[in-house]
N, C-alpha and C positions, 0 to 999 in steps of 0.2 A: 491316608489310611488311619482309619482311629483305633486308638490301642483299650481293649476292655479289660474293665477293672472286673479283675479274679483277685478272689480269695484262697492262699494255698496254704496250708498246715502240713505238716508230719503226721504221719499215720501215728499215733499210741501207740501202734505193737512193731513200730520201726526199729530195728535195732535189739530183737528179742531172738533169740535161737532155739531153737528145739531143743531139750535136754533130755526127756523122758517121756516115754510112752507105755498106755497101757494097751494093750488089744486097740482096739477100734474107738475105742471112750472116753479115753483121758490125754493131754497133750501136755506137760510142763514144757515152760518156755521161763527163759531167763535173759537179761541183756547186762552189761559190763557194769554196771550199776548197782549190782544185788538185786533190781526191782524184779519183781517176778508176777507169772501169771499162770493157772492151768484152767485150759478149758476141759469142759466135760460136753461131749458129740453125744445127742441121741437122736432115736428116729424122727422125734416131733422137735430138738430143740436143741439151742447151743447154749452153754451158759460161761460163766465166768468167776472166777477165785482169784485175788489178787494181793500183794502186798509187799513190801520191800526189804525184806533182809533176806540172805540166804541163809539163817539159821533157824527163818520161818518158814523157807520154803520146804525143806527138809523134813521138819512137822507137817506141813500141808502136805505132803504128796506122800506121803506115808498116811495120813490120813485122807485124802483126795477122796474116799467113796463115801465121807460123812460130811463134805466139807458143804457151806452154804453157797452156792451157786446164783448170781445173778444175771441180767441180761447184760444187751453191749450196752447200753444209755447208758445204764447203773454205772457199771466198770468202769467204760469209757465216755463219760459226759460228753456233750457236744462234739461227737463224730460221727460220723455215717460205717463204721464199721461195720462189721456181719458175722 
């Protein structure tokens, strides 16, 4: 039997917990790390806020309806996220 060669990574948002939600449109996620993320859900599109202290995250999601939003590539380079 031949064994094939797979490529396996960690998912980026591995190890990230929900912390905060708005309605329907905003998700803060946090992991043991400070690092943090919120996505913003709309009808045509997902996007992404990201960076790693939790004394920015604090800022961001208090701000989170102004914040700059990118896609998953942006956020998460070389992953197949979604």
């Amino acid at each position: 039997m031949a064994i094939q060669n797979k490529l396996f990574y960690q998912s980026p948002v591995e190890g990230f917990l929900l912390v905060s939600i708005d309605g329907t449109d905003y998700y803060g996620y946090q992991n043991m790390y400070g690092n943090w993320y919120i996505k913003k859900v709309t009808a045509t599109t997902v996007g992404y806020c990201y960076g790693s202290t939790l004394s920015d995250y604090a800022a961001a999601w208090t701000a989170r309806t102004t914040q700059t939003y990118v896609g998953p590539s942006v956020a998460f380079p070389f992953t197949d996220i979604v």
